[in-house]
SETOR-410559 format. One line per field, with one value per residue (C-alpha): chain; x, y, z; residue number from 1; residue in three letters. Coordinates in steps of 0.25 Angstrom, whole numbers. Example, Ala and Ser with C-alpha at 12.3 -4.5 7.8 and 13.67 -1.06 7.14 Angstrom:
c = (A;A)
xx = (49;55)
yy = (-18;-4)
zz = (31;29)
k = (1;2)
r = (ALA;SER)
end
This chain:
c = (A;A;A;A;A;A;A;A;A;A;A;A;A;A;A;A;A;A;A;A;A;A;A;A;A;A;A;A;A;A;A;A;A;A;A;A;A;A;A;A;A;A;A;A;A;A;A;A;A;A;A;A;A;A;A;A;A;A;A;A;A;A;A;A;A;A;A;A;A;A;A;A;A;A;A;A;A;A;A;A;A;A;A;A;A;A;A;A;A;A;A;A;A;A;A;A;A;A;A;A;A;A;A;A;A;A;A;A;A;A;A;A;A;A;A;A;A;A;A;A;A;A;A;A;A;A;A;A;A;A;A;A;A;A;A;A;A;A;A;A;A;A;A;A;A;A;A;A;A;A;A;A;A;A;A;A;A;A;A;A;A;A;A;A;A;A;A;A;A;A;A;A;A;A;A;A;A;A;A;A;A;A;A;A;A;A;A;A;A;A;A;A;A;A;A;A;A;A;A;A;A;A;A;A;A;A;A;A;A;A;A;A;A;A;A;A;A;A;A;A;A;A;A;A;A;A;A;A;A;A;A;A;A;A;A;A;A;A;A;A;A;A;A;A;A;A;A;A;A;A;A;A;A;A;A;A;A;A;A;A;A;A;A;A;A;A;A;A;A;A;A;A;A;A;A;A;A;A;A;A;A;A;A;A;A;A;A;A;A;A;A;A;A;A;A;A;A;A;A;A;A;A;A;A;A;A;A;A;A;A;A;A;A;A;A;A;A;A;A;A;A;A;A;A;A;A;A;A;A;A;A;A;A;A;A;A;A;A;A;A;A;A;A;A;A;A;A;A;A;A;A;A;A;A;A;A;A;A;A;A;A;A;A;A;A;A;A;A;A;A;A;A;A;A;A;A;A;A;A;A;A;A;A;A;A;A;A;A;A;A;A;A;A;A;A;A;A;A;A;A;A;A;A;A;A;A;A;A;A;A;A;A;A;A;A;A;A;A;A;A;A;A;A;A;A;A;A;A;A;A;A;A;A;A;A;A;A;A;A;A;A;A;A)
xx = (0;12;17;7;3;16;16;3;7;20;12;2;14;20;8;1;13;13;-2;3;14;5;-6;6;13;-1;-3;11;21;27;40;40;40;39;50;44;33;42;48;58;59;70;79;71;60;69;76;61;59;71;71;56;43;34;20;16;3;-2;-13;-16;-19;-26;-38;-30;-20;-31;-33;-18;-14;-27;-21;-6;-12;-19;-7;5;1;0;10;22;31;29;35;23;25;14;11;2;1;-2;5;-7;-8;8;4;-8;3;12;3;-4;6;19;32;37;27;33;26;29;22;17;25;20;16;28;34;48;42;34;45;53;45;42;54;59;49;47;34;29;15;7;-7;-14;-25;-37;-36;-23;-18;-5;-2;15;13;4;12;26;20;13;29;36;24;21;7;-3;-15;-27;-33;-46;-49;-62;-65;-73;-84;-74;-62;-66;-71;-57;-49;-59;-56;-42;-44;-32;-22;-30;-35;-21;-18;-31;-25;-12;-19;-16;-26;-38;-47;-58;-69;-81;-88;-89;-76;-71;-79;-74;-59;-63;-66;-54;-44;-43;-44;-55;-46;-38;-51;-56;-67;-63;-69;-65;-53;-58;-69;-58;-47;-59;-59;-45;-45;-33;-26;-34;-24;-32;-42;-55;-63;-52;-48;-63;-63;-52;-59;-70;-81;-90;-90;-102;-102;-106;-94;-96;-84;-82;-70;-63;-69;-67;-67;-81;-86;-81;-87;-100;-98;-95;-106;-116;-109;-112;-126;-126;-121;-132;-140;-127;-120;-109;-107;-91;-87;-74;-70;-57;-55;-50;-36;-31;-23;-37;-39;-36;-45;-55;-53;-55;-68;-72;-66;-77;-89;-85;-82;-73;-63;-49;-38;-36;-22;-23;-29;-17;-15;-19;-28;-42;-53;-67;-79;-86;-75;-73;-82;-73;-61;-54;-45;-32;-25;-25;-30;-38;-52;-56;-54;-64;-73;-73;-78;-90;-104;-104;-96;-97;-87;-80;-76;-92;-99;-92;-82;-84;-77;-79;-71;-72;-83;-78;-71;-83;-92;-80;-82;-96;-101;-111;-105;-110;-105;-108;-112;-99;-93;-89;-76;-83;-95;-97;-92;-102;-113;-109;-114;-126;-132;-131;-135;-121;-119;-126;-124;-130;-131;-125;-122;-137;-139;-126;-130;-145;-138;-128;-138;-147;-134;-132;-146;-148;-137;-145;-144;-128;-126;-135;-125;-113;-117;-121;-107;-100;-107;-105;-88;-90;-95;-84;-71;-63;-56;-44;-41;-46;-38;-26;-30;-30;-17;-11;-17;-9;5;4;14;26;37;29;24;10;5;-8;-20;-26;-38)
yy = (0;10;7;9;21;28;25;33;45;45;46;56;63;65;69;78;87;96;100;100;110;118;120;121;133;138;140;146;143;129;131;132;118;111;100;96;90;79;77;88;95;106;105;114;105;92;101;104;89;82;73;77;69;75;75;78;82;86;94;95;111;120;115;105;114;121;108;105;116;115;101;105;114;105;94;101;102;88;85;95;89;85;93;94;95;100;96;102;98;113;127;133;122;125;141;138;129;140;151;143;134;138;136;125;116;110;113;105;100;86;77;72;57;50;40;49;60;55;45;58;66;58;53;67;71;57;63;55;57;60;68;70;81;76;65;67;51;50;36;38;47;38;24;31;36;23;14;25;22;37;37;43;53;56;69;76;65;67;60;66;59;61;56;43;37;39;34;21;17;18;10;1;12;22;11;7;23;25;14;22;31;30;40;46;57;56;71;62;46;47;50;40;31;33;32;17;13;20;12;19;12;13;15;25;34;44;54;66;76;89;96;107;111;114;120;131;134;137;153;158;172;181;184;191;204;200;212;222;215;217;230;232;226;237;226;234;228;223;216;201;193;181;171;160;151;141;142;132;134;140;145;158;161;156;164;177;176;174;187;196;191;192;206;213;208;210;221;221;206;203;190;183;171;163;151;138;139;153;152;150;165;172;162;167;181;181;176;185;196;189;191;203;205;212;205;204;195;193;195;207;215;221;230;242;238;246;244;252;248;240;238;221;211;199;196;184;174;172;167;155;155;166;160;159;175;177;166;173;187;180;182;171;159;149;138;134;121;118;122;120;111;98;96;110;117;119;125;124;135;145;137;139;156;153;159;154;145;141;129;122;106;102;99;86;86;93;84;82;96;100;92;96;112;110;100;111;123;129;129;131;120;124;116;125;139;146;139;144;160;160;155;167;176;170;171;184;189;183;183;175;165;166;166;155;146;151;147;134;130;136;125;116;118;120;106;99;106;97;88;92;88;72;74;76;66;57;59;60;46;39;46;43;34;38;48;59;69;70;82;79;86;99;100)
zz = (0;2;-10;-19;-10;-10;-25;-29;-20;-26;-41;-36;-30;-43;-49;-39;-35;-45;-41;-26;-28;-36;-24;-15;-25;-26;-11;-9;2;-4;-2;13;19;6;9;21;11;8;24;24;36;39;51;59;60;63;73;80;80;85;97;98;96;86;84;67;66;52;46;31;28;36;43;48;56;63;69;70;78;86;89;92;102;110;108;112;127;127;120;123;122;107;94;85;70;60;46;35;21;14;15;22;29;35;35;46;54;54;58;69;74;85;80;89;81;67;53;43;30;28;20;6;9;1;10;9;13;24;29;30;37;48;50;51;62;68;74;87;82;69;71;55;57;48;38;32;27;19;18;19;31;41;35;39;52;55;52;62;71;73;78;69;73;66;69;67;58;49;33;25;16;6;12;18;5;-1;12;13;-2;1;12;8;12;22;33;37;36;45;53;59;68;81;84;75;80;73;70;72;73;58;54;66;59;44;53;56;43;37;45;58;70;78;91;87;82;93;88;95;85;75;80;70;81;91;78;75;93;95;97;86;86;77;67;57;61;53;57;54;41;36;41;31;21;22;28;38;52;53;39;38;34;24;27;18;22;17;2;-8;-25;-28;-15;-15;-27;-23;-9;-17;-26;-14;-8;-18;-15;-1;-3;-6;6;14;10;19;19;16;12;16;6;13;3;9;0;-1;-15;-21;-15;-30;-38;-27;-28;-44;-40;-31;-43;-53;-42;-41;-27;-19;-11;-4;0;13;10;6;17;24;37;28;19;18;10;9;14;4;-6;-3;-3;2;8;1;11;4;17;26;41;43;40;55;55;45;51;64;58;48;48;41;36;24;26;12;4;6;-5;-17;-13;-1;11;18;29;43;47;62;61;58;71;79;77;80;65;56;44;31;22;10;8;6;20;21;28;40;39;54;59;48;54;67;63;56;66;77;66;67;51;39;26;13;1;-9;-12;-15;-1;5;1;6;20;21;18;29;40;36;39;52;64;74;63;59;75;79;68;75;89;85;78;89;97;87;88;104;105;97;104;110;97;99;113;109;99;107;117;107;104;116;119;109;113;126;132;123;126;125;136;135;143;151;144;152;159)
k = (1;2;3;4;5;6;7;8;9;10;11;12;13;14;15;16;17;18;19;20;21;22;23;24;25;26;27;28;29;30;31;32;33;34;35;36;37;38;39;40;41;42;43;44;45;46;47;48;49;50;51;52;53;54;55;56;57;58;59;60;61;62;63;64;65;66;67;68;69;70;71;72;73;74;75;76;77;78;79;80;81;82;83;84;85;86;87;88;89;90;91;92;93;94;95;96;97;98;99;100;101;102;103;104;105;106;107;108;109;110;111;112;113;114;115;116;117;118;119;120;121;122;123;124;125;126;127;128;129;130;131;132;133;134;135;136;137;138;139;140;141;142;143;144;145;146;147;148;149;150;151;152;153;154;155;156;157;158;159;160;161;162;163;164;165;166;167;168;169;170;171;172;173;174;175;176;177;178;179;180;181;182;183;184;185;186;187;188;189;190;191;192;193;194;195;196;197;198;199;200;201;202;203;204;205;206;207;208;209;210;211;212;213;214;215;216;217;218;219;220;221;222;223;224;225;226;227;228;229;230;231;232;233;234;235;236;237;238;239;240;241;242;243;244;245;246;247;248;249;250;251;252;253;254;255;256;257;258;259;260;261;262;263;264;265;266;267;268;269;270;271;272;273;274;275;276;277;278;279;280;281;282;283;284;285;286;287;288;289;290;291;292;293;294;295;296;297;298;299;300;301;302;303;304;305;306;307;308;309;310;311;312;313;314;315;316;317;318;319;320;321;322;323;324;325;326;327;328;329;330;331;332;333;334;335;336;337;338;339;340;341;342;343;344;345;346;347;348;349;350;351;352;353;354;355;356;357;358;359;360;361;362;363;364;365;366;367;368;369;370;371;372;373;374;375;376;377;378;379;380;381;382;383;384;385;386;387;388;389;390;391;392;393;394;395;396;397;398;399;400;401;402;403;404;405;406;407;408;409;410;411;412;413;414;415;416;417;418;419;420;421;422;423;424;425;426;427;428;429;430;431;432;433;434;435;436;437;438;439;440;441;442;443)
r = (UNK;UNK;UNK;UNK;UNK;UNK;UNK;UNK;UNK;UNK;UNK;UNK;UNK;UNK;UNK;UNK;UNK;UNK;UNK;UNK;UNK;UNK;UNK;UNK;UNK;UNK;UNK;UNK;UNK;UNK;UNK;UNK;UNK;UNK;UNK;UNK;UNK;UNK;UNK;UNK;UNK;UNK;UNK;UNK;UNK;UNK;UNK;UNK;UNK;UNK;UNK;UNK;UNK;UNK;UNK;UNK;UNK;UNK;UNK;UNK;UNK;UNK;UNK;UNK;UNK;UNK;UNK;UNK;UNK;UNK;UNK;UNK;UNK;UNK;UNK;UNK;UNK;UNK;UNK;UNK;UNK;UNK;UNK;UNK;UNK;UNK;UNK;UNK;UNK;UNK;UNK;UNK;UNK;UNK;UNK;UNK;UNK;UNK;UNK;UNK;UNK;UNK;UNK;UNK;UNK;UNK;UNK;UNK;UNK;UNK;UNK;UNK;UNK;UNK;UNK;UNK;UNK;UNK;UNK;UNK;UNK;UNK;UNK;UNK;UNK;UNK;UNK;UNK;UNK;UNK;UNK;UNK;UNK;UNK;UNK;UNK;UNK;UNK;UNK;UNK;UNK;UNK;UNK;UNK;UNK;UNK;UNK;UNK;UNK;UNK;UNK;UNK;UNK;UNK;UNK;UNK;UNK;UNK;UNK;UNK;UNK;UNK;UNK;UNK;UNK;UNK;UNK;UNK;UNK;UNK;UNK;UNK;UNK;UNK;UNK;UNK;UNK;UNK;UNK;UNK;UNK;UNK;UNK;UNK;UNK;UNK;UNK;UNK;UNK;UNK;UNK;UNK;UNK;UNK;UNK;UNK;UNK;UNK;UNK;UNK;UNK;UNK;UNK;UNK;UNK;UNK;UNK;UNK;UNK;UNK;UNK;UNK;UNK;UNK;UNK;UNK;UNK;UNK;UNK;UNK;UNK;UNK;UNK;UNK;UNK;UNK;UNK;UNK;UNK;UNK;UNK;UNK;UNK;UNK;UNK;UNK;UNK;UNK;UNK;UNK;UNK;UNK;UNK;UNK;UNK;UNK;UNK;UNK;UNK;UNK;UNK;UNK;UNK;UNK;UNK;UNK;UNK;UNK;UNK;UNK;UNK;UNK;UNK;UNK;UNK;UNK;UNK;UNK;UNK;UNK;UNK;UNK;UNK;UNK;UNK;UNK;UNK;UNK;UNK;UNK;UNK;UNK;UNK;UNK;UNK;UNK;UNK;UNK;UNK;UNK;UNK;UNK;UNK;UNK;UNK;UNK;UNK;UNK;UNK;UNK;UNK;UNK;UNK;UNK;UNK;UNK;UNK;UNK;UNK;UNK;UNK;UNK;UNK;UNK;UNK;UNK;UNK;UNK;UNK;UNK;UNK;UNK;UNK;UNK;UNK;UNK;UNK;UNK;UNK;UNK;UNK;UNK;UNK;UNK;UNK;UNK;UNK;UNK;UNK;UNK;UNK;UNK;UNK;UNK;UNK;UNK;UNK;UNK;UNK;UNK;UNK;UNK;UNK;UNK;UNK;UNK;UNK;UNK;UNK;UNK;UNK;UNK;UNK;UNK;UNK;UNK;UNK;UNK;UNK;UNK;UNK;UNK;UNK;UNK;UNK;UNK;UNK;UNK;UNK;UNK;UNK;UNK;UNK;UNK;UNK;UNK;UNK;UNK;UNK;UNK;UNK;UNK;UNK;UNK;UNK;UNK;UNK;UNK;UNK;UNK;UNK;UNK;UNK;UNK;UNK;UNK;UNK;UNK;UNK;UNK;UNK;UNK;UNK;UNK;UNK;UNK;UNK;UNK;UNK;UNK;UNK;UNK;UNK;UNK;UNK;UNK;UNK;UNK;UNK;UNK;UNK;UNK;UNK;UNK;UNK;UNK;UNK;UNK;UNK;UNK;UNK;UNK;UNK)
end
């Protein structure tokens, strides 16, 4: 099975690079880091790690590093003793790690899954430990880890009715993968349930819950002046703000047409469109030019800029992690990827703040957080995008309404706290015993 594995990735290596370093050239920053992709690490990071024990935890892009440094957090007093390395797969990925994480924790980028690379990289860092945020399988990666008898933690851990189908026809290779995990915490019964089946076994599984409902509570540093920004921007205080996060090809335009609609009932309505991947920023904006709206980047506004009242309609998001900020300040929020594409994204985030969010039909890989909202009326769902602009208009008329949504998914988020410290239990458990200190949990 590895052979013929490392045979097909080693094609689809060769035929898929020039594509990956396309997308990587295209969202800029490649160079920095870039030989760590194949196991390379500088003498800096091998100095950090010497007669240490490690603990490697990755996360893909930048969802996944909310919930990372979330989790580091709530490790390191147990485990102080412990050098923690981070990985991430994407450069904006590795900017969030940067921003958000102290220095004493290691950065690094995820090796490709080649048996070189992988063999490299964890023979370099020889971590005591391996915690994957979410279900990130590489083949290479678990098999090396599981031969140097590295114990292997599934975090997070939810399949969407996408995902499962493809890893239970690959059953062949994924149910010894499954299989390696020391420990698995599970988001729910039902992804526990699709765990089993996958190859996991049934003693290593613990359902603890989404560590995305204790990410979105952890207060942040406001770095970014909302209020002041718009003020710049000519939007008078009291304005309603339309905030559409996380967009995905096609919503943006269906957001903007809808605006110029919503316009003339709401004249001072200002629309803020934050697109899930900032280098599709300009292909937006020509967009927003052929509606004929005004807008600006968010790059753009400066200390000094000034711009008169009335003269832009939108603020286009060209940068990466600010989108709670805008969230914070909304009247309200649409949540992307979940009308013209599936999957959706987090709509946590928005409950978290306590403010009334709208998303599309398409949001299957938050399927039980999803259900969660709409059961206790703290979200709206709409079918399509005729239904998505008659429920705006309705939030925007009636405040009882929009606050009475925002109390209900604040509940919603309030009951579900407390993922992160199972999750660190968990953990804890399995490395006990060893040479490690393990720090008793406070009380």
């Amino acid at each position: 099975m590895r052979f013929i594995y490392n045979l097909f990735f080693s094609i689809f290596f060769v035929l898929a690079s020039p594509y990956y370093f396309w997308r990587m050239r295209r969202r800029g920053n490649w160079r920095s880091g870039f030989s760590q992709r194949f196991g390379y690490y500088d003498s800096k990071l091998k100095q950090a790690i010497t007669n240490r024990h490690t603990l490697w935890m990755h996360a893909v892009s930048v969802g996944e590093v909310n919930v990372c440094t979330q989790l580091i957090r709530a490790l390191e007093p147990r485990l102080p003793n412990l050098k923690i390395i981070v990985s991430t797969t994407t450069t904006t990925g590795m900017g969030e790690l940067q921003k958000k994480l102290p220095t004493h924790i290691g950065k690094i980028y995820y090796p490709v899954d080649r048996k070189s690379c992988v063999t490299r990289a964890l023979c370099t860092i020889r971590p005591t430990a391996i915690v994957l945020v979410e279900a990130e399988i590489w083949p290479n990666f678990i098999w090396r880890a599981r031969d140097m008898s590295i114990p292997l933690f599934l975090v997070n851990a939810r399949l969407s009715d996408r995902s499962f189908p493809r890893y239970k026809r690959f059953g062949i290779l994924f149910r010894q993968l499954f299989g390696a995990f020391t420990g698995v915490g599970a988001q729910s019964e039902t992804d526990a349930g699709k765990l089993r089946q996958l190859g996991c076994r049934s003693e290593a599984i613990n359902i603890v819950g989404s560590l995305k409902f204790d990410a979105a509570k952890i207060e942040e540093k406001r770095l970014l002046n909302v209020p002041a920004m718009l003020n710049q921007l000519g939007v008078p205080p009291n304005a309603p703000i339309l905030v559409a996060g996380s967009t995905h090809d096609g919503e943006e335009v269906i957001l903007g047409e809808q605006f110029r609609r919503l316009r003339e009932r709401f004249p001072s309505l200002f629309l803020v469109l934050v697109p899930r991947h900032f280098e599709r920023s300009r292909e937006v904006g020509r967009e927003l030019d052929r509606l004929g709206l005004k807008f600006v980047y968010r790059n753009e506004i400066t200390a000094s800029a000034e711009f008169p009242a009335g003269k832009i309609d939108c603020l286009l998001g060209n940068t990466t992690g600010e989108l709670r900020h805008f969230y914070e300040h909304a009247t309200v929020i649409f949540v992307g990827k979940s009308l013209t594409a599936e999957g959706g994204q987090n709509p946590i985030e928005p409950g978290a703040l306590g403010k009334p969010m709208v998303f599309g039909p398409n949001m299957q890989n938050f399927a039980e957080i999803v259900r969660s909202f709409l059961e206790r009326d703290g979200a709206v769902q709409v079918q399509g995008a005729a239904e998505l602009e008659t429920v705006l208009e309705e939030l925007l008329l009636d405040a009882n309404r929009r606050d009475e949504l925002g109390r209900n998914a604040l509940a919603v988020v309030r009951e579900n706290l407390g993922a992160i410290e199972r999750t660190v239990d968990m953990i804890v458990k399995h490395l006990e015993g060893g040479e490690l200190y393990i720090a008793p949990r406070k009380r």
